[in-house]
N, C-alpha and C positions, 0 to 999 in steps of 0.2 A: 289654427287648431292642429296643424300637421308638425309646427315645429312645435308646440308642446307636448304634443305625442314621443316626438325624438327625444327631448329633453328627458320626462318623465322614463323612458325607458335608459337610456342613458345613468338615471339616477341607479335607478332598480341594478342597473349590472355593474355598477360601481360600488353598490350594497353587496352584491353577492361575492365580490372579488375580494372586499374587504374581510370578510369573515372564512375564504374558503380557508383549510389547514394550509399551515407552511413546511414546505420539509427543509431537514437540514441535507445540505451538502456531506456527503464524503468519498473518498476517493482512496487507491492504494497501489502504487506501482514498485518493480523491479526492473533493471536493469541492468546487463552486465555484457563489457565490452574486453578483449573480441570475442568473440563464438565461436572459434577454434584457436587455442593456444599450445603453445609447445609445454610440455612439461618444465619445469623449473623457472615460469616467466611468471607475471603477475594478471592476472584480471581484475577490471576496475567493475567494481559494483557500485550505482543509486540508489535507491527507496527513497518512496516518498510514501506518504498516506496522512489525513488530514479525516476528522470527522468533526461539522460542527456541532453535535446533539452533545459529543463529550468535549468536558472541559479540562480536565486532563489526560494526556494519551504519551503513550511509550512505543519507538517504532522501533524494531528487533530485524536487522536483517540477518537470516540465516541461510546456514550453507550445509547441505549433504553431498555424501559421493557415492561414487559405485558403477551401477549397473543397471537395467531396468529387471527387476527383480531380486535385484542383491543390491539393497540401499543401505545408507548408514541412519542411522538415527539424525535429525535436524540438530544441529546447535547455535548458537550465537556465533556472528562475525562483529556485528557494530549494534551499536544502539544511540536514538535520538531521541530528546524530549521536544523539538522544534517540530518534528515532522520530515525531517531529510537529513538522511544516515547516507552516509558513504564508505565502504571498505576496499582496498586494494587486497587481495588475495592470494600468495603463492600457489599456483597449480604444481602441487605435489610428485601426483601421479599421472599415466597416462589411464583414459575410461572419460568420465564425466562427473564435471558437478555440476551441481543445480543451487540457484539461490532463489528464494523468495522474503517477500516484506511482510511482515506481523503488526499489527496494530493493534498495544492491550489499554482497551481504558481504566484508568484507575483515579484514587483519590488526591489531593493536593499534595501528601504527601508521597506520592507514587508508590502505595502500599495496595495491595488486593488486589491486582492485575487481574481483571477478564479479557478473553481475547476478543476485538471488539471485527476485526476481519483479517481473512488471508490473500496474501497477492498469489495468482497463476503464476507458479516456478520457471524460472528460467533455463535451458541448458546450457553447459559451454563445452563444446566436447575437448578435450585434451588428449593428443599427441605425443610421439617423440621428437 
């Protein structure tokens, strides 16, 4: 009696496992190496990001500078349709720039981009 007890509940939470919702997976990261560069050197940038509920997606890594209060406006540095973007970046000036990853899903033909998330920015402070 006790191992049909097992059994039978055993079924029952194999029923319920079956049927509970599944989520999709996604993720979105930034990276950029060093964290402190000399002016006129390069910094290496990654991004990745990856959603699986979209089936098309565009990864945008972008770079602003400045100050903390006196920013520039975000623009494009790279862009991937795989999901991992890489840019190598001349540090201009001395202050900071910041890069972050953009993930916009769109349609098969990568037309009508929504932004699907944002990566937490990165700093690199720059030096002379």
């Amino acid at each position: 009696m006790k191992r049909l007890a097992v059994v039978g509940a055993l079924g029952v939470t194999s029923a319920a496992l079956a049927v509970s919702p599944a989520f999709a997976k996604s993720d979105i990261s930034i990276q950029a190496t060093p964290h402190t560069a000399h002016a006129g050197h390069v910094v290496k940038v990654h991004g990745q990001g990856d959603d699986d509920a979209e089936r098309y997606t565009i990864l945008v890594i972008q770079e602003r500078s400045g100050k903390p209060g006196h920013w520039g406006q975000w623009h494009p540095v790279a862009r991937s349709f795989n999901g991992d973007a890489r840019a190598d970046v001349k540090a201009r000036h001395t202050g900071e720039l910041q890069f972050r990853s953009v993930l916009y899903a769109t349609d098969r033909h990568h037309q009508h981009a929504k932004t699907d998330r944002i990566s937490t920015p990165v700093t690199v402070h720059v030096v002379r």
